[in-house]
N, C-alpha and C positions, 0 to 999 in steps of 0.2 A: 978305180978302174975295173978291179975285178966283180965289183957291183955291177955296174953299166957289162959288162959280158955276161956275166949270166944272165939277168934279166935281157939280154938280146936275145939270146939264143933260147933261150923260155919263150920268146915271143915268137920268131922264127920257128921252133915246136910246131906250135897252138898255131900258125899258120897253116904250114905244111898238114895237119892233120884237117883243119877248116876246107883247104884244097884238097885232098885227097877224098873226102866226106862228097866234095859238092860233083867230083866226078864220078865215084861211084853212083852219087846217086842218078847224074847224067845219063851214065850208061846203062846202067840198068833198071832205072825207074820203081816201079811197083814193086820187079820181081825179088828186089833184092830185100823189101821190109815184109813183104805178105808173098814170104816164099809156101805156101798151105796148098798140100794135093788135095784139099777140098777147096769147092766152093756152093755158098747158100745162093739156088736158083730162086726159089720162092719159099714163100710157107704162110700160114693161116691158124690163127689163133682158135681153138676151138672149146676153150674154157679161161678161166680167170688164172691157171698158170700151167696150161697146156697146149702145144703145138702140133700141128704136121708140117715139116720142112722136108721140100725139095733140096737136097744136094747131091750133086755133079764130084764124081770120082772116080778117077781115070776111065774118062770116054761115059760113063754109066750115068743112071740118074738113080737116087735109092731118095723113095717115099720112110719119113723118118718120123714116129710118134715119141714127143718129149715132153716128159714133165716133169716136176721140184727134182725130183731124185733118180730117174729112169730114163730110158733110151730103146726104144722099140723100132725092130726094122720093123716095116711093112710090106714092102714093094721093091722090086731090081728092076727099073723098064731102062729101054733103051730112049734116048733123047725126040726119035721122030716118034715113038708109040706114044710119050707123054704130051707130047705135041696133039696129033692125031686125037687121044682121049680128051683133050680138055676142049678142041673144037667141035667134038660131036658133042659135049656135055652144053658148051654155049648155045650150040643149033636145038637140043632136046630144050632147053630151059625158052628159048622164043616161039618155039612150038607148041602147046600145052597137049594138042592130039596128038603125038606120037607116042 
């Protein structure tokens, strides 16, 4: 009999912690596994193991050069300037006379 209770109550456990898991995750979805004050907006490969990444950190956008072993800011813009720069860049590129 004292078999049969522990292994009840082991099970009961491993329950209770299964329920507790599936409501956290309920409730707070994303925020609670990818809790990161960053996030990668974009980025673009510009050699065989070299980056520029966009990422967003608090409210900011920072233009970021990465490679094997390094990490370069580049740029601090604000969200609507990055915006702004990259649709004038679209409209210069179908343009060829400007």
């Amino acid at each position: 009999m004292d078999t049969f209770r522990a292994t009840a109550s082991l099970c009961l456990v491993l329950v209770l912690v299964l329920a507790l898991a599936w409501v956290l995750k309920r409730a707070y979805g994303k925020k609670l596994i990818n809790g990161s004050v960053a996030k990668i907006v974009g980025g673009v490969s510009v050699g065989s193991r070299e980056r520029i990444v966009v990422v967003e950190v608090a409210g900011r956008w920072l233009v970021v050069g990465v490679s094997a072993g390094r990490m370069t800011a580049i740029a601090d813009l604000e969200p609507q300037t990055y915006a702004q720069a990259a649709k004038s860049a679209s409209n210069s590129q179908m343009d060829p006379l400007s």
